[in-house]
Every structure is written in structure tokens, then in C-alpha cells.
N, CA and C atoms as a LAMMPS dump frame, in Angstrom:
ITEM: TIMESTEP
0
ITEM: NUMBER OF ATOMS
384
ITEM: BOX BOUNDS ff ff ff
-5.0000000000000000e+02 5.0000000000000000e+02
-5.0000000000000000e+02 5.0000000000000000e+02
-5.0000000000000000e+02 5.0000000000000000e+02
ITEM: ATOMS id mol type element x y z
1 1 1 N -302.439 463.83 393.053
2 1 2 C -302.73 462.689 392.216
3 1 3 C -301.447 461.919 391.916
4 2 1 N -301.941 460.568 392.113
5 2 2 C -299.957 459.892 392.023
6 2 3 C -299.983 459.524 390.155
7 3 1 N -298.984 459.309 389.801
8 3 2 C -298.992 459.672 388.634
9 3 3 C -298.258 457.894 388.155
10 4 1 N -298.782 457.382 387.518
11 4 2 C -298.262 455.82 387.351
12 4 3 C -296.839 455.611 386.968
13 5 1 N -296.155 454.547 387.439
14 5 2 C -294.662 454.55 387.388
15 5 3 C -294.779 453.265 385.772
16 6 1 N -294.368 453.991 384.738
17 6 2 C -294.163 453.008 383.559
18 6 3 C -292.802 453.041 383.067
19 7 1 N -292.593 451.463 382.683
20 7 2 C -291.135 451.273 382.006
21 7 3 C -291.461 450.6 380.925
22 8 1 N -290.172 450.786 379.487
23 8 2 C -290.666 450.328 378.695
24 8 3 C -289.724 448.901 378.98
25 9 1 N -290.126 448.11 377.879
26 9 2 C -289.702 446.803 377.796
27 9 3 C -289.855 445.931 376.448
28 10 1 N -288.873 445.036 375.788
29 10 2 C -289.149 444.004 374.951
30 10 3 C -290.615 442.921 375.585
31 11 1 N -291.297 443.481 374.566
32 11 2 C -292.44 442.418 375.011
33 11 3 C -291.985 440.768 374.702
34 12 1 N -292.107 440.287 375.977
35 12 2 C -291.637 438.688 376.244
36 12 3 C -292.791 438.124 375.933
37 13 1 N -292.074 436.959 375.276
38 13 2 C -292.959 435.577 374.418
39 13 3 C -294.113 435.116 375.246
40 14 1 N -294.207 435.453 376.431
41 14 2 C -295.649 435.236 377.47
42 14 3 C -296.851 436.291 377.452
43 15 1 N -296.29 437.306 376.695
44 15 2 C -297.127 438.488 376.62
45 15 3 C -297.96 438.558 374.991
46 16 1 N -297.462 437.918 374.197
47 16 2 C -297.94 437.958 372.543
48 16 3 C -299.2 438.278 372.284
49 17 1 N -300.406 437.214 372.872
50 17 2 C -301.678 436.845 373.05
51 17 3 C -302.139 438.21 373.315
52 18 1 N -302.078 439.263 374.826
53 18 2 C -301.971 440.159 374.995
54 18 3 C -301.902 441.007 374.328
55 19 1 N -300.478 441.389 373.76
56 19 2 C -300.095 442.049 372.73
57 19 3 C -301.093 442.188 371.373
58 20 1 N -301.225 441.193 370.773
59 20 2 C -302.241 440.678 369.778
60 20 3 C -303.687 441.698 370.042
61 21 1 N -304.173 441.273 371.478
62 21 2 C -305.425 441.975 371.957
63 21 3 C -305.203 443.853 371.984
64 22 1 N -303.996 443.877 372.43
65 22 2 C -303.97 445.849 372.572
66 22 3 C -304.297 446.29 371.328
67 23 1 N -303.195 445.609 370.253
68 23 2 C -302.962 445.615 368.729
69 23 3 C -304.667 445.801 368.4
70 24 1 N -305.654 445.122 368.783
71 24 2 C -306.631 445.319 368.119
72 24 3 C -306.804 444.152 366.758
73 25 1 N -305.75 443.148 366.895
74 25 2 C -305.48 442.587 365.251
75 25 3 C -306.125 440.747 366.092
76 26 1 N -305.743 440.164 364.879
77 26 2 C -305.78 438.369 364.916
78 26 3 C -304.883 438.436 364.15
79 27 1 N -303.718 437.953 364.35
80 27 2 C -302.677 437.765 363.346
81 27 3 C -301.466 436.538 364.241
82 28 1 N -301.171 435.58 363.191
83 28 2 C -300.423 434.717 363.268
84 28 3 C -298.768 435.731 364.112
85 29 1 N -298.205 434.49 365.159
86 29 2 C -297.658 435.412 365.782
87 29 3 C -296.049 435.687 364.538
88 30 1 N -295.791 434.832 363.84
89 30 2 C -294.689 435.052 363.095
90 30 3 C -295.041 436.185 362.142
91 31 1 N -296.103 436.722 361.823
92 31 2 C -296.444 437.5 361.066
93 31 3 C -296.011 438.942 361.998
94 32 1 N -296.812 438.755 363.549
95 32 2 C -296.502 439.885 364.321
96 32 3 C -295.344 440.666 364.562
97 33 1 N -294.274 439.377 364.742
98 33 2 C -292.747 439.606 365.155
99 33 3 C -291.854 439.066 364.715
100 34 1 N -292.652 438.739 363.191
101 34 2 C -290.958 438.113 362.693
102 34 3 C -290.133 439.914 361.771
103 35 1 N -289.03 439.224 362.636
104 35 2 C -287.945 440.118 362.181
105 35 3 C -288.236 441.439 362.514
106 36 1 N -289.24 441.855 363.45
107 36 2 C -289.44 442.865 364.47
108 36 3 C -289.448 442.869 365.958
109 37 1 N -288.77 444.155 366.524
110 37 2 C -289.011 444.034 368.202
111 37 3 C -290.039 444.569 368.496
112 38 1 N -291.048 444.366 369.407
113 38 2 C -291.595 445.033 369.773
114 38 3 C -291.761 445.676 371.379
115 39 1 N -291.623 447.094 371.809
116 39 2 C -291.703 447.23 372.842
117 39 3 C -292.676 447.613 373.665
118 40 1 N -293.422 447.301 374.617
119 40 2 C -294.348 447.978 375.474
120 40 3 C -294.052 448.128 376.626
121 41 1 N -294.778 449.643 376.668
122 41 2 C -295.004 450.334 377.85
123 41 3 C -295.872 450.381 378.871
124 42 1 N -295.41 449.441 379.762
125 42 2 C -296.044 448.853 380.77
126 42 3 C -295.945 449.534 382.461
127 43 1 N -296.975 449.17 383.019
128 43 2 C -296.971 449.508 384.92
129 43 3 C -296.607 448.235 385.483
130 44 1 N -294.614 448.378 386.002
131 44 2 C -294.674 446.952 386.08
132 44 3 C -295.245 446.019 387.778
133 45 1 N -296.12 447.251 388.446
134 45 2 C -297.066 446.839 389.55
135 45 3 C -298.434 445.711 388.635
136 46 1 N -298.469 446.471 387.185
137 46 2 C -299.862 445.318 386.488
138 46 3 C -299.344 443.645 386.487
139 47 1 N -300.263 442.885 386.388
140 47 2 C -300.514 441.448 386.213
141 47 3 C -300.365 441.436 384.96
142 48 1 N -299.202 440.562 384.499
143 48 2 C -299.441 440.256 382.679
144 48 3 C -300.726 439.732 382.043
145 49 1 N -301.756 440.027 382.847
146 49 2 C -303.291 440.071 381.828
147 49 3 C -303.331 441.388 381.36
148 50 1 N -302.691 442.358 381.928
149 50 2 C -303.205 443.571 381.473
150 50 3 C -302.132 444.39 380.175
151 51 1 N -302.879 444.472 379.172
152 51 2 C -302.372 445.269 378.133
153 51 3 C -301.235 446.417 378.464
154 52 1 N -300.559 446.538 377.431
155 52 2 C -299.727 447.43 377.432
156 52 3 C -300.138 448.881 377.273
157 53 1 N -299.784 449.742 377.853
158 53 2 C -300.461 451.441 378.188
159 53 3 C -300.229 451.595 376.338
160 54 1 N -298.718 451.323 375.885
161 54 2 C -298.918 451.682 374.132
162 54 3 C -297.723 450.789 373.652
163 55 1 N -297.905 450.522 372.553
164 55 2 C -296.393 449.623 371.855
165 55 3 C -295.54 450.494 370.825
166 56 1 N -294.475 450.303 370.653
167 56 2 C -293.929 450.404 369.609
168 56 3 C -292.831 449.144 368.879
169 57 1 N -292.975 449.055 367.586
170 57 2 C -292.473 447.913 366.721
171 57 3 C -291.007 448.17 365.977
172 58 1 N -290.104 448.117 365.996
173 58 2 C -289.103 448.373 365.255
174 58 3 C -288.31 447.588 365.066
175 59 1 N -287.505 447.681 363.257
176 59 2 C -286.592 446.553 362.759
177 59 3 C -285.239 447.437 363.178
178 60 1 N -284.856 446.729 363.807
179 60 2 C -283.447 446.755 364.357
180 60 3 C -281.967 446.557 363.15
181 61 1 N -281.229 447.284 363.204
182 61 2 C -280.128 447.854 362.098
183 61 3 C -278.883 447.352 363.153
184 62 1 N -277.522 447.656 362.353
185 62 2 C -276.546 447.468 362.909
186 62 3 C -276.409 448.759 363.468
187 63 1 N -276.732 449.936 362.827
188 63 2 C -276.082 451.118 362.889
189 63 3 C -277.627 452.239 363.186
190 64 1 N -278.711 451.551 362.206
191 64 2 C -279.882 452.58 362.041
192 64 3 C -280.964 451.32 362.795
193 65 1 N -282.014 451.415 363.616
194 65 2 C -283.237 451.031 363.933
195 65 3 C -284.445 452.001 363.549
196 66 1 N -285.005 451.134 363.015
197 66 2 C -286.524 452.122 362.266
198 66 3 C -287.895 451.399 362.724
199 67 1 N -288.651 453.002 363.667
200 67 2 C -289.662 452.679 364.262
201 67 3 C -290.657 452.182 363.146
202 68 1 N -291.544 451.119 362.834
203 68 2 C -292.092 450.622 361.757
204 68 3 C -293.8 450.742 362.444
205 69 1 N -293.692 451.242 363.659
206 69 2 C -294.857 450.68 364.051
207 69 3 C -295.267 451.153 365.141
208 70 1 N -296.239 452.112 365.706
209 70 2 C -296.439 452.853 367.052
210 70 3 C -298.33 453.239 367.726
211 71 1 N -298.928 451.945 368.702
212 71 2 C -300.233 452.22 369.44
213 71 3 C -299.998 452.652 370.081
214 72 1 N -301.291 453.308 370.978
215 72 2 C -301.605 453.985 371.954
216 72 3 C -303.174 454.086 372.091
217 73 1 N -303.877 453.965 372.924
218 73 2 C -305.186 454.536 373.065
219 73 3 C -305.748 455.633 372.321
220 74 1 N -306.63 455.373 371.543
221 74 2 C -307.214 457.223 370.876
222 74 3 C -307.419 458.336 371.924
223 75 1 N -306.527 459.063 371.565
224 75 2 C -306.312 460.636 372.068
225 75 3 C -305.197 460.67 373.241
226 76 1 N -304.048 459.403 373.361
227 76 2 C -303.387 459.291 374.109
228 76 3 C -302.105 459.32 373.826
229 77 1 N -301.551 460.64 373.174
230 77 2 C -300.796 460.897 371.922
231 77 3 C -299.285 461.156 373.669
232 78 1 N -299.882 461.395 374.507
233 78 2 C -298.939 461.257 375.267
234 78 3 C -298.2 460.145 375.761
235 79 1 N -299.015 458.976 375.731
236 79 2 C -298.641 457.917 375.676
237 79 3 C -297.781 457.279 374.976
238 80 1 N -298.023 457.809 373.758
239 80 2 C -297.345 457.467 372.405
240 80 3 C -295.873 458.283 372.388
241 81 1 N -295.687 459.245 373.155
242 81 2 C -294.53 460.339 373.423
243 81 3 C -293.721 459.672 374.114
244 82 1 N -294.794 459.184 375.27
245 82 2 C -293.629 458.224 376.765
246 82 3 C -292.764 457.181 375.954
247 83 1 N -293.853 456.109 375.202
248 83 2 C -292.961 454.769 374.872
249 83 3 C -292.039 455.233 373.521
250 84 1 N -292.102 456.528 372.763
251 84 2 C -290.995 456.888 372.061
252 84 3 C -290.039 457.473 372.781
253 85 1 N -290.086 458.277 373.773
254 85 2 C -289.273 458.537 374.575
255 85 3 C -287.967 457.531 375.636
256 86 1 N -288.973 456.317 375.863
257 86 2 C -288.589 454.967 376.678
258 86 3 C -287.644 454.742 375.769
259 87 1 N -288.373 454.212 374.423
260 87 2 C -287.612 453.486 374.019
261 87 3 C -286.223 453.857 373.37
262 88 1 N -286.006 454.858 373.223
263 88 2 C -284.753 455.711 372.878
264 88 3 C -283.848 455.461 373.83
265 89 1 N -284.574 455.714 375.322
266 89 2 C -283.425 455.424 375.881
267 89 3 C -283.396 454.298 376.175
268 90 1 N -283.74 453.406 376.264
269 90 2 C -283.557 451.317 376.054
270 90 3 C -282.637 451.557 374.662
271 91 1 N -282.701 451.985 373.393
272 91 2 C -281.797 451.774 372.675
273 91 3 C -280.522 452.539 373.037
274 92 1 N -280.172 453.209 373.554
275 92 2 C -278.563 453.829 373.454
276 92 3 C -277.888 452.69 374.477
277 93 1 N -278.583 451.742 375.062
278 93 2 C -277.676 450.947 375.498
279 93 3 C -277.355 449.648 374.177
280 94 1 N -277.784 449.664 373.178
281 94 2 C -277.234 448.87 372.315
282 94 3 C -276.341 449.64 371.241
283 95 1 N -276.066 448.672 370.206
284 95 2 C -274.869 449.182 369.06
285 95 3 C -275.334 450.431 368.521
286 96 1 N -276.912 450.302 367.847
287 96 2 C -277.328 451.404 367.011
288 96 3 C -277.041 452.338 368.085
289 97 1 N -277.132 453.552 366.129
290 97 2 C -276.545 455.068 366.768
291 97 3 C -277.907 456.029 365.699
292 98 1 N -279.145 455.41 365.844
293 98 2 C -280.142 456.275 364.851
294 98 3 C -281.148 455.273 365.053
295 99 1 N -282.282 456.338 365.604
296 99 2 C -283.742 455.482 365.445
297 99 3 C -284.398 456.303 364.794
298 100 1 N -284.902 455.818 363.422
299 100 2 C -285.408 456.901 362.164
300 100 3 C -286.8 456.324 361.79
301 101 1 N -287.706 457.451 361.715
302 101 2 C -289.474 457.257 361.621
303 101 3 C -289.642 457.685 360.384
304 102 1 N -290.888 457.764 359.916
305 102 2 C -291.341 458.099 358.401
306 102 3 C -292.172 459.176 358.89
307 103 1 N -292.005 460.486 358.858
308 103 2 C -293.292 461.559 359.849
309 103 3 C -294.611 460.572 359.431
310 104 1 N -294.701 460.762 358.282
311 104 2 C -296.121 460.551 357.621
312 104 3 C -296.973 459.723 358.298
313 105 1 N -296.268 458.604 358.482
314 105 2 C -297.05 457.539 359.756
315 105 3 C -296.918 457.233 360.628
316 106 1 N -296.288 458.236 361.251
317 106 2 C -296.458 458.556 362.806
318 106 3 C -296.766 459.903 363.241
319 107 1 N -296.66 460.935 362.501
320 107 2 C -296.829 462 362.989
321 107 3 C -295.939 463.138 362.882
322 108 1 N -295.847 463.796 362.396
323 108 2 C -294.545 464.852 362.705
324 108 3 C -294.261 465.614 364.011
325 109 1 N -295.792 466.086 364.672
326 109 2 C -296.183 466.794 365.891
327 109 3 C -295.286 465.733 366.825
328 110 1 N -296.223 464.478 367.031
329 110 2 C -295.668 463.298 367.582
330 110 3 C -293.775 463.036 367.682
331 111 1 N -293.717 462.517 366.621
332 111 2 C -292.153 462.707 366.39
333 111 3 C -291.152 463.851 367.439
334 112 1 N -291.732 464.846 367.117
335 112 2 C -290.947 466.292 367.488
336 112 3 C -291.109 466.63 369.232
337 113 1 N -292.4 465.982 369.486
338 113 2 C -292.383 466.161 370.975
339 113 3 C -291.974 465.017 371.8
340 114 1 N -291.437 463.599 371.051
341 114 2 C -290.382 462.657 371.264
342 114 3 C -288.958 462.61 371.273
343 115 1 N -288.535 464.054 370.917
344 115 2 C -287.3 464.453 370.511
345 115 3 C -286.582 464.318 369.068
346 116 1 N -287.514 463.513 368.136
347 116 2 C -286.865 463.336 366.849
348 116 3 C -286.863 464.9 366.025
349 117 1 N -286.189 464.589 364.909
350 117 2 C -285.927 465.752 364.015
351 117 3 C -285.819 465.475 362.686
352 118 1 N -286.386 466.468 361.813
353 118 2 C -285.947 466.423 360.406
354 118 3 C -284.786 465.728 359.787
355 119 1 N -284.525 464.983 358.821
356 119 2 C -283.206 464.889 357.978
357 119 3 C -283.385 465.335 356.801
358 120 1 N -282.591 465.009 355.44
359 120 2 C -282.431 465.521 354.613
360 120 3 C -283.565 464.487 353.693
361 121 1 N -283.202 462.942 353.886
362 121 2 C -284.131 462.277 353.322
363 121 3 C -285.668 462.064 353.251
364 122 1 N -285.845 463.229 354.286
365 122 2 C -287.388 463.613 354.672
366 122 3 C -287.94 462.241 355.475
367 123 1 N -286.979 461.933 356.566
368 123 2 C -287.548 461.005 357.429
369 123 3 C -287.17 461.934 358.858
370 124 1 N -287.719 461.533 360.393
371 124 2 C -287.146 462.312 361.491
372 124 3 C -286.427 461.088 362.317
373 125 1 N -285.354 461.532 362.925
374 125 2 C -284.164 460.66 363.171
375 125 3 C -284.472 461.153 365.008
376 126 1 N -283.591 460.626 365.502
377 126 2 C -283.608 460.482 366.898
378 126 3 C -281.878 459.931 366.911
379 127 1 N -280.655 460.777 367.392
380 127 2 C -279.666 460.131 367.517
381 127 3 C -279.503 459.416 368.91
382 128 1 N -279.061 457.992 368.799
383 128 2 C -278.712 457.053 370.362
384 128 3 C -277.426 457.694 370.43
């Protein structure tokens, strides 16, 4: 069985509409992405009609980036592993040196099989 080749990516201003539709939402797009990135994890063999496999949303720090925001298909918690996984490594090529989640709303299971970990402030960190 061939197994799909996905990369993550800054979802580009041609993709929003899209985006909007995976999201499941109607929401004004400054509402979507102001002062957030968002990344999806895409097959980049798909046609930009087709949704992103899962997203993740995060406000970007000088030093700390914090995941604010993470879809995936119901019961596709692996999915949700890949584009935390992606996107970790898309961030160590920038400044930040910490991508830090809230377990609670994302998961702790989740979190931990993404590579993040406990801190002291009771959030799980991921060092870039």
C-alpha cells in the first residue's frame, strides 16, 4: 500500500476559502488569521480545491510560538501527530526556540506522541 507523501506548509492567501471549509466555520477572513499562522498539511500531488489532510494555527513569539489551534478529521489523531510533528520541524528553521500547547486543548496523549513534554507551568513545550 503506497502511503501518501504530505508536507506541511503556511497556508497561502489562495487557499483561505478552503481553509474556512476544512475549519468547518464561516468566519470573516481577518478574524481567521489575524495575527495567526496557520499551517496545513497537505499532498502536494492535490489540486488547491482539495482541503487540507489537518491544520494547525499558531501565534508566533520572538523566542516562544504557541500552538492556539489544531484540526484533523474525527479519529485521525494521527494526522493531528503528522502536522504537529511537520510543523516543528518548519519552525526550527526560524528564530523561535519553544513551541508551547495548553494539554487541555489539545490533548496530552496527542501532545506526547508529537514529541512535546511537560513544563513546570503546566503547559507541554516542544524545544526548536
Amino acid at each position: 500500500m503506497k502511503e501518501d507523501l504530505r508536507l506541511v506548509r503556511r497556508v497561502p492567501a489562495g487557499r483561505r476559502a478552503v481553509t474556512r471549509l476544512a475549519l468547518g466555520v464561516s468566519v470573516v477572513d481577518e478574524f481567521l488569521f489575524d495575527g495567526l499562522e496557520w499551517w496545513e498539511l497537505i499532498d502536494p500531488a492535490d489540486g488547491d480545491e482539495q482541503p487540507a489532510a489537518a491544520l494547525a494555527a499558531v501565534r508566533p513569539g520572538e523566542n516562544i510560538v504557541r500552538l492556539v489551534g489544531l484540526v484533523a478529521p474525527g479519529g485521525r489523531t494521527d494526522l493531528a501527530v503528522q502536522v504537529l510533528i511537520s510543523l516543528v520541524d518548519a519552525l526550527r528553521a526560524g528564530p523561535a526556540r519553544r513551541l508551547v500547547a495548553a494539554p487541555l486543548a489539545h490533548g496530552e496523549e496527542l501532545l506526547r506522541r508529537a514529541g512535546f513534554g511537560p513544563f513546570d507551568d503546566g503547559s507541554f513545550a516542544v524545544e526548536l
